[in-house]
C-alpha positions as CSV (number, residue, x, y, z in Angstrom):
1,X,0.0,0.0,0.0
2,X,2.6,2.7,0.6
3,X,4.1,1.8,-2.5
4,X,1.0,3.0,-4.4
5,X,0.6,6.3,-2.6
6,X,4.2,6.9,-3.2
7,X,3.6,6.4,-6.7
8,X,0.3,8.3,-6.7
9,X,2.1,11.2,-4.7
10,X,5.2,11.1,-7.3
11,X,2.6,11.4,-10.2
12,X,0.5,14.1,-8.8
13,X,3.7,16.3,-7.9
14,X,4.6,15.6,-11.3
15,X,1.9,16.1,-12.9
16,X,1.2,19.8,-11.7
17,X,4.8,20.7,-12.2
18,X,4.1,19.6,-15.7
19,X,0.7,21.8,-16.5
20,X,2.6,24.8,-14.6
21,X,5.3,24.9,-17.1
22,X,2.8,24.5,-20.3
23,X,0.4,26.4,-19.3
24,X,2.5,29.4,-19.3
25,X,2.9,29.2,-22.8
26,X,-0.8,30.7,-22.3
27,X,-1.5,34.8,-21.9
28,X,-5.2,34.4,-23.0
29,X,-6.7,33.4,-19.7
30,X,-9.9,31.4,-21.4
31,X,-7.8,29.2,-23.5
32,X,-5.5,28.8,-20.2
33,X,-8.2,27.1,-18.4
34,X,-9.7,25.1,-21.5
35,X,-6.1,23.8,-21.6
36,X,-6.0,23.3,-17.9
37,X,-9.1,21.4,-18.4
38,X,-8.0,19.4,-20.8
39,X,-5.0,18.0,-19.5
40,X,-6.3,17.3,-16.5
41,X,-9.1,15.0,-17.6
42,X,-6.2,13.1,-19.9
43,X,-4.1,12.8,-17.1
44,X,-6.9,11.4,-15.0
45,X,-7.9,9.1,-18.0
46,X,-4.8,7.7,-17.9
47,X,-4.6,6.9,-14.5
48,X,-8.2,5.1,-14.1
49,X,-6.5,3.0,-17.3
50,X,-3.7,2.0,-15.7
51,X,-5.8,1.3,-12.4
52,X,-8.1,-1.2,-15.0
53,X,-5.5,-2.7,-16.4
54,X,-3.8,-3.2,-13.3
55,X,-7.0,-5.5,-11.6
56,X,-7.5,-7.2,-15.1
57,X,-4.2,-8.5,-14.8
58,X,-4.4,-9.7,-11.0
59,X,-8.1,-11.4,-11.6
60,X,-6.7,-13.4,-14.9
61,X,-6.4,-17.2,-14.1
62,X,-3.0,-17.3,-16.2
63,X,-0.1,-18.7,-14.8
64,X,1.2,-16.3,-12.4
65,X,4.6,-16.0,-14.7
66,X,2.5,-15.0,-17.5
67,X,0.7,-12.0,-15.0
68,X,4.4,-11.2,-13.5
69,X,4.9,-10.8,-17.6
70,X,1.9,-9.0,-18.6
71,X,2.4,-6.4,-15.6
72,X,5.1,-5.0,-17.7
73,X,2.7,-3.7,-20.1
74,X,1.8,-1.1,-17.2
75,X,5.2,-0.2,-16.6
76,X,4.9,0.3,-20.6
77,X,1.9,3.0,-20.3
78,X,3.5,4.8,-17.4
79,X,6.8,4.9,-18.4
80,X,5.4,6.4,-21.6
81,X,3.6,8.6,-19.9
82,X,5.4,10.1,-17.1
83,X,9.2,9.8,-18.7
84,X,8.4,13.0,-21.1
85,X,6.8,14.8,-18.1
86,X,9.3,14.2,-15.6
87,X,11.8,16.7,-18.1
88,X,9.1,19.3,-18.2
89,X,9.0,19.1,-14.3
90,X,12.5,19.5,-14.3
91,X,12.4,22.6,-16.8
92,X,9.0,23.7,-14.9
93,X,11.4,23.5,-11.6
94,X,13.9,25.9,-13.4
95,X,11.7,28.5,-14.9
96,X,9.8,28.8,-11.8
97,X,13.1,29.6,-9.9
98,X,13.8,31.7,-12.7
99,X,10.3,33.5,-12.2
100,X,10.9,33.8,-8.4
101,X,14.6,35.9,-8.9
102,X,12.9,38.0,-11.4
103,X,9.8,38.7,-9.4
104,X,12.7,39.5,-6.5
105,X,14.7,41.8,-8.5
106,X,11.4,44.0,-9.5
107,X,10.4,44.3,-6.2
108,X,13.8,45.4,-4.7
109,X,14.9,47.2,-7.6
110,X,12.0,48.6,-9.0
111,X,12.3,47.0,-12.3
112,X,8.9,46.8,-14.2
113,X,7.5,45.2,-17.3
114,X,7.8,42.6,-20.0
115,X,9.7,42.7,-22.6
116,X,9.8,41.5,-25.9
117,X,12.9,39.6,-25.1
118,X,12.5,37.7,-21.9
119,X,8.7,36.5,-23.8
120,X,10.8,35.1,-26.7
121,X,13.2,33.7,-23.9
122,X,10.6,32.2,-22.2
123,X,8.7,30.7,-25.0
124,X,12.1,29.4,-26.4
125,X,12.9,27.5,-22.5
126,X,9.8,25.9,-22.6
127,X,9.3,24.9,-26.4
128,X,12.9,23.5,-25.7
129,X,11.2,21.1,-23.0
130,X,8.6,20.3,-25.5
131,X,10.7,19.1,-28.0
132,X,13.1,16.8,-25.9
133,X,9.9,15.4,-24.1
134,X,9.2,14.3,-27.3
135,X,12.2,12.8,-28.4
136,X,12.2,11.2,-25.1
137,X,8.7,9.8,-26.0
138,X,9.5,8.5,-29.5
139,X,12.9,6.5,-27.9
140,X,10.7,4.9,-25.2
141,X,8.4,4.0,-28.0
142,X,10.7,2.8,-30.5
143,X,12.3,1.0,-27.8
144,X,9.5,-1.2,-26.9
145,X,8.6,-1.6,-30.7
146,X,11.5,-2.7,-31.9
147,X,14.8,-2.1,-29.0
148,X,14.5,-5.9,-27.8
149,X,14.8,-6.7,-31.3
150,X,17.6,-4.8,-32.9
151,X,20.6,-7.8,-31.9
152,X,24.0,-6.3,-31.1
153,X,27.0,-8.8,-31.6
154,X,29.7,-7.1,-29.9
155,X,33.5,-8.5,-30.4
156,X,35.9,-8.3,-27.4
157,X,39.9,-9.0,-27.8
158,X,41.6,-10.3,-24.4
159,X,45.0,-10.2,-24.3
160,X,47.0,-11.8,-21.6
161,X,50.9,-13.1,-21.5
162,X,49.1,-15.8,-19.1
163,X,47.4,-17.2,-21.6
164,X,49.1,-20.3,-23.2
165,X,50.0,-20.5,-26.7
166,X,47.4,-22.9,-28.1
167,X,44.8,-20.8,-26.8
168,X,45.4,-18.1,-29.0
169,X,42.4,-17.3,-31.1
170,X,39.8,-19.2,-29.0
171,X,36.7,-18.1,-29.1
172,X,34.1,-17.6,-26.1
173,X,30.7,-16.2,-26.5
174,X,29.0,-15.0,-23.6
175,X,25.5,-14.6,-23.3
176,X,23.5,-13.4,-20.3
177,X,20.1,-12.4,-18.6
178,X,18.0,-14.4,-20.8
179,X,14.3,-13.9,-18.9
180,X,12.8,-16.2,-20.7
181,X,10.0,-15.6,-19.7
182,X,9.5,-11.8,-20.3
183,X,9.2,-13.4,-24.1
184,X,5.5,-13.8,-25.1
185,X,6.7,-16.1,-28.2
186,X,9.8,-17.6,-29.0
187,X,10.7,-15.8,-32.5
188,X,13.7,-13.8,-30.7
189,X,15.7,-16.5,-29.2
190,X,15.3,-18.6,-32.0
191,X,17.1,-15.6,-33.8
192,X,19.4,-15.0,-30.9
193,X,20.7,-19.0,-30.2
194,X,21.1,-19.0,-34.7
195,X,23.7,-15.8,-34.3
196,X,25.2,-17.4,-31.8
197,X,26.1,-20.3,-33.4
198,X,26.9,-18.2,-36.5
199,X,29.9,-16.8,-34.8
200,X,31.1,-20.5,-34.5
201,X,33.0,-20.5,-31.0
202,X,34.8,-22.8,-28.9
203,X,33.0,-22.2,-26.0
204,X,29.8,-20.9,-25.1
205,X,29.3,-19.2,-21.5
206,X,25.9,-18.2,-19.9
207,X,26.0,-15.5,-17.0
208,X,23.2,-16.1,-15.0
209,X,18.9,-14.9,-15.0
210,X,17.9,-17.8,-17.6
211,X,14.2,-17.1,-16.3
212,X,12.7,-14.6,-14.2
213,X,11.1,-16.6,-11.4
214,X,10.7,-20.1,-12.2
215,X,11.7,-23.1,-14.1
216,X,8.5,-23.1,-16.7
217,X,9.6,-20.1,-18.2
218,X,12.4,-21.7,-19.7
219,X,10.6,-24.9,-21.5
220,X,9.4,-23.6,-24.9
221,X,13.1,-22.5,-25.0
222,X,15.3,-25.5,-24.6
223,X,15.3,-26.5,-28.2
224,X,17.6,-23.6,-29.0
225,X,19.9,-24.1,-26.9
226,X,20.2,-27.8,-28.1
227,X,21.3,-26.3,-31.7
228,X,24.7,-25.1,-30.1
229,X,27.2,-27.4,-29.9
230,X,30.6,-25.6,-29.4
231,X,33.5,-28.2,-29.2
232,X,34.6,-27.2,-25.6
233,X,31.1,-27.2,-24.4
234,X,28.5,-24.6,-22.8
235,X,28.4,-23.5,-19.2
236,X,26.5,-21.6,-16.7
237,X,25.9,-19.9,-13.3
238,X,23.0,-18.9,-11.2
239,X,22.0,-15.5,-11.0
240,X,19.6,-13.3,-8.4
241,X,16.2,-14.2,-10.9
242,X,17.1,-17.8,-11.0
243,X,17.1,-18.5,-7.6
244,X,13.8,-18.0,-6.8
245,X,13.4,-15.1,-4.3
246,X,11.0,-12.9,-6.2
247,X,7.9,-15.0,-6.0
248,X,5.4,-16.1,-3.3
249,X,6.1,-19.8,-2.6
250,X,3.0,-21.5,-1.5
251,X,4.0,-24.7,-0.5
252,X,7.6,-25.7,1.9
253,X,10.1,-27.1,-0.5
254,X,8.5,-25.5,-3.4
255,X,11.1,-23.3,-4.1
256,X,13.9,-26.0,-3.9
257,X,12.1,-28.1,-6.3
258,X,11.7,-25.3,-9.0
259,X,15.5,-25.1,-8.6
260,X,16.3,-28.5,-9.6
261,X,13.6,-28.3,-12.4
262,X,16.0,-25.0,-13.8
263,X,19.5,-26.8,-13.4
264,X,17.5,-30.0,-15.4
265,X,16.0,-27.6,-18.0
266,X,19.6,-26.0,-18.5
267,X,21.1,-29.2,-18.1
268,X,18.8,-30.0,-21.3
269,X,19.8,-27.4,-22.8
270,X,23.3,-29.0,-23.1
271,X,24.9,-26.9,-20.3
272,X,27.1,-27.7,-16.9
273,X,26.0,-25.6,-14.2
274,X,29.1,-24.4,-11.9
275,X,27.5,-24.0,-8.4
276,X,30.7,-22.8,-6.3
277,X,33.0,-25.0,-8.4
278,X,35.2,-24.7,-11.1
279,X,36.0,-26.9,-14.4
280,X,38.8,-27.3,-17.0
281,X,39.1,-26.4,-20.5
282,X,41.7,-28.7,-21.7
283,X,43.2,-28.2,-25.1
284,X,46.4,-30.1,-26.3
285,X,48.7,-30.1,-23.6
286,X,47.4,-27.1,-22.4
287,X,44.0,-26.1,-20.0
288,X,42.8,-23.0,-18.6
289,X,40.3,-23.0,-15.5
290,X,36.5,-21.7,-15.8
291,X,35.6,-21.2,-12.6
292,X,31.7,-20.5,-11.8
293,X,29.6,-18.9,-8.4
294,X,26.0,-19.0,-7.8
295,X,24.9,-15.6,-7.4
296,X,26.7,-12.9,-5.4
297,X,25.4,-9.3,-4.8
298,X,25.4,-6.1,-2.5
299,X,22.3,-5.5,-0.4
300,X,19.4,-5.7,-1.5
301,X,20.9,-8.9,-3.6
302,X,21.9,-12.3,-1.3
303,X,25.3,-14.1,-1.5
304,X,25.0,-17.0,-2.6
305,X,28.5,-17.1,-4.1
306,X,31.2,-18.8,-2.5
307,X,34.2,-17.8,-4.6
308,X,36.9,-19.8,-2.4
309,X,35.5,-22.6,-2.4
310,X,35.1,-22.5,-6.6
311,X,38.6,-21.9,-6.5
312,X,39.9,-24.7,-4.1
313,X,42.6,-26.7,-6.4
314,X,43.1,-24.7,-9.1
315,X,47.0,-23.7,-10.6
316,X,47.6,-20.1,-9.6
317,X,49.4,-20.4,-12.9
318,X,46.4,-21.4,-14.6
319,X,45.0,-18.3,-16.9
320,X,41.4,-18.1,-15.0
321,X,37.9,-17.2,-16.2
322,X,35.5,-16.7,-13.7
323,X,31.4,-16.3,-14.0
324,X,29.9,-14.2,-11.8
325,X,26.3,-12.7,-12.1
326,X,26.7,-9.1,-10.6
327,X,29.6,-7.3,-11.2
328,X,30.3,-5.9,-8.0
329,X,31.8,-9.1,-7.0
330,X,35.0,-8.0,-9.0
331,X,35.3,-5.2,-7.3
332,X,35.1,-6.8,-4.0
333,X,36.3,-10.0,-3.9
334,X,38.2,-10.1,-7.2
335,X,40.5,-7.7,-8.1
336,X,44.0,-7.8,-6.3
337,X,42.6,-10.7,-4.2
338,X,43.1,-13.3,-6.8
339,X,45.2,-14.5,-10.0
340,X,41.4,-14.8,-12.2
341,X,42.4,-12.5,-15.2
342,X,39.2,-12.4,-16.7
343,X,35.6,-12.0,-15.2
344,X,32.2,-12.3,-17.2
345,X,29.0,-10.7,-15.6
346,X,25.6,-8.8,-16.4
347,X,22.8,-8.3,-14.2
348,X,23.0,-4.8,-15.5
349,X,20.7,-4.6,-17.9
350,X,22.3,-1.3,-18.8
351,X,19.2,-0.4,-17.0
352,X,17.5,-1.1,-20.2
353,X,18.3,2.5,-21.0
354,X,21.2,4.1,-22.3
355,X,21.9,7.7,-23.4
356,X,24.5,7.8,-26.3
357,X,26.2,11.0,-28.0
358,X,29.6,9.7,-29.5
359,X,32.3,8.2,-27.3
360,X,30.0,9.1,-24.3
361,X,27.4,6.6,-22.6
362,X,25.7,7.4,-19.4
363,X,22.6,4.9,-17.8
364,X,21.0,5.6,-14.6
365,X,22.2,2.4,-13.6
366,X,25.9,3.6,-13.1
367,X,24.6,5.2,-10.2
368,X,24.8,2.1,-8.6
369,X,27.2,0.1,-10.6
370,X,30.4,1.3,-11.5
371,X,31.0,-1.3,-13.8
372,X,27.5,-1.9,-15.8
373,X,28.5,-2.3,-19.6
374,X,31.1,-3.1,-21.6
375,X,34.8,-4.0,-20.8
376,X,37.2,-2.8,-17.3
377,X,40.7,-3.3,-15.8
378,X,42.7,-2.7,-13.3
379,X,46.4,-4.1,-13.7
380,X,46.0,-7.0,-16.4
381,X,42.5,-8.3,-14.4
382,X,39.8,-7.7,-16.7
383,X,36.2,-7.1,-15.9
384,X,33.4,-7.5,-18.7
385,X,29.6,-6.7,-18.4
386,X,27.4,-8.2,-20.8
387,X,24.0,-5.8,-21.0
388,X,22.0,-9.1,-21.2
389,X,20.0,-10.8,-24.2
390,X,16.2,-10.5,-22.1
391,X,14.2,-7.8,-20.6
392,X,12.4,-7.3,-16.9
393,X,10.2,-4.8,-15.5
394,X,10.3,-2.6,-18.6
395,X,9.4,-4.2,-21.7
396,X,12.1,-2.4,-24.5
397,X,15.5,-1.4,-24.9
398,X,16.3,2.3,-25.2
399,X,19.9,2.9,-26.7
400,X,20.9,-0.8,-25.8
401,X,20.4,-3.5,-27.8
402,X,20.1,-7.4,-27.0
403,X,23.4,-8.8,-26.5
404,X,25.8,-11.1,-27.4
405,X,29.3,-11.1,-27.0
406,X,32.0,-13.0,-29.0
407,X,35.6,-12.7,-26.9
408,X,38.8,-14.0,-28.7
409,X,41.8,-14.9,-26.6
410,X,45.1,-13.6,-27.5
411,X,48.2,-14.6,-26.4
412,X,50.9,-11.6,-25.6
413,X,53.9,-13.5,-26.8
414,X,56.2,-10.5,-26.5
415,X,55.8,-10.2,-22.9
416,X,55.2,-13.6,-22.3
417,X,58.9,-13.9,-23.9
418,X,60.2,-11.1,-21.5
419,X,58.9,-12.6,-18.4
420,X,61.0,-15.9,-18.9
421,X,63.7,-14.3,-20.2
């Protein structure tokens, strides 16, 4: 309940803020109020919708994976809705302030009337808002239409002088945060699972969130999977989604059963699960370790992970590739605490929204994650976030696309050469 006045609170506050900046646009006092009107039976049209469609949802007798689903159509409507208005409360914030100085300065100073200028200004400030509310609209829009859609292959190049030399040129793919079953048919990871096996790698490595609460989700799936056969096999962890936290369990031991139905499904699907363990990739005379933690977050996330004991045995000479769902584990148990050189995780999402202008990317999500997309390092330990395949909450992808990413090894024979100099 306090959730939904919080909400209805933010929406009123934003709302108002919203009208006060556009209806200034307004000197004609009559067409003021019609537009005042107006937008507030639209606003309020919008809301009873969502409220319907809300209770429509709850009272179906569909699985309650397909409501969890089907409740993202909401987040669809008011993300459409009050995205666009939230800049104009931000611009309606500013020119208010603005208002309040000037209205300051007149009464101190004496200054008096309107000029021709600050009316252009004015009209200029909030037209400005306008516009970018749109822009903002038509991304959010185009995002649901056709973001999850639009499948970015993105090729990595890892370099290490620990890497031996008849690894050079293997090929991993990683794919991650699947939510199977935020999918209402099966069309995209059909088309997914055939780029993947396009790219023709060595390995294939899944990062965790297959489904978003339980096992089902995942069965009109595993066929795809079964098309990949990579020569050194497929692999995969456990992340937050998969373990079954987010959903009411009705009966004791329910939740432990749906857990073994997901490692059989995946399983199925022709991978090894690593739960807190770790497993060879043996080429020639040569291996390199892939080691593999259930899930391990910050607050409000569990740990689950338990990286030492997924390292127990391994070579500390042994060039190391660990899976890990959230990325903060790198930061805090990773880096300068053990020999792994290279780290695959995602969880991130990117946020599912991404502002790009050339070389620069910023996503509300970096407010919590450092490291949320794309490839780190500190010293020679890597860190790469995969932005995830699926989608959750939100259904779209605004400035990033559907992942998959295709690392090659490489070995660094010149300072490999050095070293044993």
């Amino acid at each position: 309940m306090s959730k939904l006045v919080y909400f209805i609170v933010f929406t009123v506050i934003v709302e108002f803020l919203a009208l006060a900046l556009l209806q200034a646009l307004f000197e004609n006092k009559r067409k003021k109020r019609r537009f005042v009107l107006l937008y507030v039976v639209i606003a309020f049209v919008i809301l009873v919708l969502e409220g319907i469609l809300y209770l429509v949802i709850s009272k179906s007798k569909q699985p309650d994976y397909i409501q969890f689903r089907t409740y993202f159509n909401i987040t669809a409507v008011i993300l459409l809705n009050m995205a666009p208005k939230l800049i104009l409360s931000i611009f309606s914030i500013v020119y208010y302030v603005v208002v309040f100085f000037k209205f300051f300065l007149k009464s101190v100073f004496g200054l008096t009337g309107k000029t021709k200028t600050m009316i252009k200004i004015k009209h200029l400030f909030i037209y400005t808002s306008i516009v970018l509310s749109v822009l903002l609209f038509v991304n959010i829009l185009y995002g649901i239409i056709k973001g999850v859609d639009e499948l970015s292959i993105n090729h990595v190049e890892i370099v290490s002088d620990r890497l031996p030399e008849s690894f050079d040129g293997f090929k991993i793919i990683q794919i991650s945060d699947m939510h199977l079953g935020s999918f209402k048919n099966t069309q995209l990871v059909e088309k997914g699972m055939a780029a993947v096996a396009l790219q023709k790698p060595d390995l294939v490595v899944f990062t965790g969130d297959m489904v978003n609460n339980v096992a089902d989700e995942a069965k009109p799936f595993v066929k795809f999977f079964q098309k990949l056969t990579p020569p050194f096999g497929m692999y995969t962890i456990l992340g937050n989604h998969d373990m079954g936290d987010y959903r009411r369990w009705y009966k004791e031991g329910d939740k432990e059963t749906n857990l073994v139905e997901l490692q059989r499904l995946q399983k199925e699907m022709g991978f090894v699960m690593l739960r807190n363990t770790h497993a060879y990739i043996v080429k020639g005379n040569d291996s390199i370790a892939l080691i593999g933690v259930d899930n391990w977050g910050e607050p409000p996330f569990k740990k689950y992970g338990d990286l030492k004991k997924a390292m127990l045995g391994i070579d500390t000479h042994l060039f190391s590739i660990l899976l890990s769902h959230d990325p903060s584990h790198w930061i805090q148990e990773v880096v300068d605490k053990t020999h792994i050189d290279l780290t695959l995780s995602g969880h991130t999402h990117g946020f599912q929204f991404v502002f790009n202008l050339g070389n620069f990317r910023f996503s509300p999500v970096q407010w919590k994650y450092k490291q949320w997309g794309g490839l780190y390092q500190h010293n020679k330990q890597c860190l790469y976030v995969n932005t995830g395949f699926g989608f959750i909450g939100f259904p779209g992808r605004v400035g990033v696309n559907p992942e998959i990413t295709v690392f090659t090894l490489r070995t660094d024979l010149a300072t490999k050469t050095q070293r044993h100099q």
